[in-house]
ZAKE-201651 format. One record per residue (C-alpha): z, x, y; residue in three letters; residue number from 1. Coordinates in steps of 0.001 Angstrom, whole numbers, plus 500000, padded with zeros to 6 digits. Layout:
REM ZAKE-201651
[atom [Z, X, Y], 'ALA', NUM]
...
END
This chain:
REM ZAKE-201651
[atom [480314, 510047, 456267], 'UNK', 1]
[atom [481141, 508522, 459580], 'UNK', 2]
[atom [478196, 508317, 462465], 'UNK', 3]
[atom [479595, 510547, 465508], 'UNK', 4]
[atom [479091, 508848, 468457], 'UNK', 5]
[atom [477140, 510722, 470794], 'UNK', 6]
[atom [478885, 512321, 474010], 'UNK', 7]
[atom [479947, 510364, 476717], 'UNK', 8]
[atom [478012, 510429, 479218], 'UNK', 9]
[atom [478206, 508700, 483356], 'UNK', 10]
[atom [476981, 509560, 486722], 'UNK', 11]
[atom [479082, 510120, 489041], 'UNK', 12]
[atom [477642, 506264, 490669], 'UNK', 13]
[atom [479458, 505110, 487103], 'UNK', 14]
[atom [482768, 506828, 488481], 'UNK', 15]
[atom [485503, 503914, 488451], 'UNK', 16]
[atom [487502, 505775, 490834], 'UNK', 17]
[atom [484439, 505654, 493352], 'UNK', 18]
[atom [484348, 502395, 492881], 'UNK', 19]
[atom [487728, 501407, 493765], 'UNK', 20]
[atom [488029, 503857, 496688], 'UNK', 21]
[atom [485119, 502391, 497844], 'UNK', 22]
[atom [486514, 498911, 497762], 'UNK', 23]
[atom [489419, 500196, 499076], 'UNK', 24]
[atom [487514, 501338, 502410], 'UNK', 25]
[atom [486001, 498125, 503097], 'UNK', 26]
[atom [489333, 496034, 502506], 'UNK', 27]
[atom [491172, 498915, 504869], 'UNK', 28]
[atom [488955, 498617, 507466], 'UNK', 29]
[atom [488922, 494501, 507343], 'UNK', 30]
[atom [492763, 495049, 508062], 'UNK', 31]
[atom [492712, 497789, 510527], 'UNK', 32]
[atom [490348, 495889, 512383], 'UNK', 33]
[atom [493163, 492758, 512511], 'UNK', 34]
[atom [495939, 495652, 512775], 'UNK', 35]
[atom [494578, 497609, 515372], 'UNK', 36]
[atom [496367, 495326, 518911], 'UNK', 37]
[atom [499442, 496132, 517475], 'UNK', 38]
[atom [498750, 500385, 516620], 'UNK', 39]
[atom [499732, 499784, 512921], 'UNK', 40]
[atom [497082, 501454, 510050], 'UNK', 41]
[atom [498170, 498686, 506949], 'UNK', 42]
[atom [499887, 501566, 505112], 'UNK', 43]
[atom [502073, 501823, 507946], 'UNK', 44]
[atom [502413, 497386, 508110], 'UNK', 45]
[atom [502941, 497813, 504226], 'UNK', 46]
[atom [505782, 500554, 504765], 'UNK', 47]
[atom [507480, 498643, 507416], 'UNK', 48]
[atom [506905, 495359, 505281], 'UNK', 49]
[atom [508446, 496817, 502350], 'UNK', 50]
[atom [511582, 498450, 504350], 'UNK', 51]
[atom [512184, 494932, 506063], 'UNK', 52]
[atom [512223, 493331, 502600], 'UNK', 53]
[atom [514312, 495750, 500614], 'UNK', 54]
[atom [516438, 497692, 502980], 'UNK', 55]
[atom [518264, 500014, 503682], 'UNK', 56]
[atom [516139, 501856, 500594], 'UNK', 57]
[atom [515748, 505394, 499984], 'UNK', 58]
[atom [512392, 507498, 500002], 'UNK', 59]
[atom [512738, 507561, 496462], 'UNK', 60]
[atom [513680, 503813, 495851], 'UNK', 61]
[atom [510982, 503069, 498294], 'UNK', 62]
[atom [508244, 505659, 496142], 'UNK', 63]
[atom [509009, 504439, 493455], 'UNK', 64]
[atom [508486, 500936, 494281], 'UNK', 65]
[atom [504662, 501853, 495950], 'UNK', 66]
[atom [503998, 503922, 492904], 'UNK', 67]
[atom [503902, 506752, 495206], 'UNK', 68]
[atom [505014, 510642, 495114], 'UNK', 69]
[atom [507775, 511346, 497454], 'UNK', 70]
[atom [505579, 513856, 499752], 'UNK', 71]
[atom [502989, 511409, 500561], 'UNK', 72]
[atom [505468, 508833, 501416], 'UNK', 73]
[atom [507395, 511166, 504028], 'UNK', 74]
[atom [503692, 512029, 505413], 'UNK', 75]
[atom [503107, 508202, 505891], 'UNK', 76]
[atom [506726, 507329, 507277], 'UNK', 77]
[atom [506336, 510225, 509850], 'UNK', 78]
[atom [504572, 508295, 512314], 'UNK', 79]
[atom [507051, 504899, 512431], 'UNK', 80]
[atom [510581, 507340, 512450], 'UNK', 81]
[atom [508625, 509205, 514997], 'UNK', 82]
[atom [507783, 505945, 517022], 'UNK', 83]
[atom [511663, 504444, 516362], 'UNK', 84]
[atom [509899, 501811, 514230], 'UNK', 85]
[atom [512169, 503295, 510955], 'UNK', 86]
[atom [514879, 504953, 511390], 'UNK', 87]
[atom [516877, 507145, 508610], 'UNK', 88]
[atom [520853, 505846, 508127], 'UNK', 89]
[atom [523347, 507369, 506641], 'UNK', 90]
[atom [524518, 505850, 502899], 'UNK', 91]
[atom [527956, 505873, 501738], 'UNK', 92]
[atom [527193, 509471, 500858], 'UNK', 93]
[atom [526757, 511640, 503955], 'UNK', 94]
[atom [524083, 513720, 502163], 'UNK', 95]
[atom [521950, 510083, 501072], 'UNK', 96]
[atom [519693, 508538, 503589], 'UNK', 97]
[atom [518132, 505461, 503438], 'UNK', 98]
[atom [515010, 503667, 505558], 'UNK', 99]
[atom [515827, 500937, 507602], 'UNK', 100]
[atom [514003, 498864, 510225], 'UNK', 101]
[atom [515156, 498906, 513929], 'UNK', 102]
[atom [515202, 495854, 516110], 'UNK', 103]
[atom [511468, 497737, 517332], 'UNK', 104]
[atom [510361, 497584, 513749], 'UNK', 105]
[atom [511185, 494140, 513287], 'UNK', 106]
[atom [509852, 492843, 516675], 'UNK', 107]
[atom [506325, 495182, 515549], 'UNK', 108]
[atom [506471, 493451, 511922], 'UNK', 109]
[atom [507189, 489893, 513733], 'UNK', 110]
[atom [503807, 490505, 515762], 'UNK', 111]
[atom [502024, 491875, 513246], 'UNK', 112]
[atom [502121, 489239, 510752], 'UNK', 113]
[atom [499570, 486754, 512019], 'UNK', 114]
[atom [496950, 489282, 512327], 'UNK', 115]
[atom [497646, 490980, 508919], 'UNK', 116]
[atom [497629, 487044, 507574], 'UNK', 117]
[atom [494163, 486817, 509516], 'UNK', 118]
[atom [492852, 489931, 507545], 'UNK', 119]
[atom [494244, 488180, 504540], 'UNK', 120]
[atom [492369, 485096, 504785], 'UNK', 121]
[atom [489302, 486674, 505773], 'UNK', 122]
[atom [489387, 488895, 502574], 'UNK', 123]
[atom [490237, 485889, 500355], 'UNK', 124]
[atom [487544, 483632, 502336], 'UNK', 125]
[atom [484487, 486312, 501599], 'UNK', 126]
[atom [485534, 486741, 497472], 'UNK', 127]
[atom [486207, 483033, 496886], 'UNK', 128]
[atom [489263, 481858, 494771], 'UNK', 129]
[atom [488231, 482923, 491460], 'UNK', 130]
[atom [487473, 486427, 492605], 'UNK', 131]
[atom [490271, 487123, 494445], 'UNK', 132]
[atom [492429, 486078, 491398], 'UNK', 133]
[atom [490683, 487827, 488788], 'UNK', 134]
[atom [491083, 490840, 491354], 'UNK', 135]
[atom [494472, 490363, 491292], 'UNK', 136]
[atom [495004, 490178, 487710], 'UNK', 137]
[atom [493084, 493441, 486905], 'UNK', 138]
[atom [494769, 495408, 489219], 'UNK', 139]
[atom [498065, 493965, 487933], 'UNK', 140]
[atom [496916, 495189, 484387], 'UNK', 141]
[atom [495497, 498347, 485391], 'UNK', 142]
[atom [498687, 499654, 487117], 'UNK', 143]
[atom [500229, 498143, 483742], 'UNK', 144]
[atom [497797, 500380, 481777], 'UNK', 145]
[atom [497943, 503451, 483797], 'UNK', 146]
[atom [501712, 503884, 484313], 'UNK', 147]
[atom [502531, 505902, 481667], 'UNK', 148]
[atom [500169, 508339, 482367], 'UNK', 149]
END
């Protein structure tokens, strides 16, 4: 007869989503710290990144390229359609919308990009080569791992 292992057990100090919210924070605020002369939180330099590089997208082509749901994108996007940063165009179907970055947006983005570089390097510079890599690669594998579920 097989040994049951005994229960499971963690405190919530163990938690691995702590963790990486908490890592999370402290990166965020490194960047939002860069971000802040030009009014942009780095979700909204990541949004506005993303819509420069792939547009004219829809919310759901641009969800499902953050691994987002659909409601917490349109939350996020509010503030840069509200600021003219974004704007929604109309597709070849009148009913279809897609995201696409006004001449504002792209001047922003243009400004932008040294200081989010700056946050960059500064991350990068305090974990070292090695740790920023290895960084990389688990999160790569975890998305991998958690997708399906």
């Amino acid at each position: 007869m097989t040994a049951v292992p005994p229960p499971f057990r963690l405190s919530p100090a163990e938690c691995t989503c702590f963790r990486v919210r908490s890592a999370a924070r402290r990166v965020t605020q490194i960047y939002s710290r860069h971000l802040a002369p030009t009014g942009l939180r780095i979700s909204q330099f990541s949004l506005l990144g993303h819509v420069m590089a792939r547009g004219p997208l829809s919310i759901s082509e641009l969800s499902d390229r953050l691994a987002t749901d659909r409601t917490t994108l349109t939350r996020n996007l509010r503030p840069l359609l509200a600021s003219g940063v974004i704007e929604r165009a109309a597709a070849g179907d009148k009913r279809r919308h897609e995201l696409v970055a006004t001449v504002a947006g792209r001047a922003l983005f243009k400004r932008a990009l040294p200081m989010w570089a700056a946050a960059e390097q500064e991350v990068r510079d305090a974990m070292g080569t090695k740790l920023t890599a290895d960084l990389h690669g688990a999160l790569d594998r975890t998305m991998e791992k958690l997708a399906p579920l």
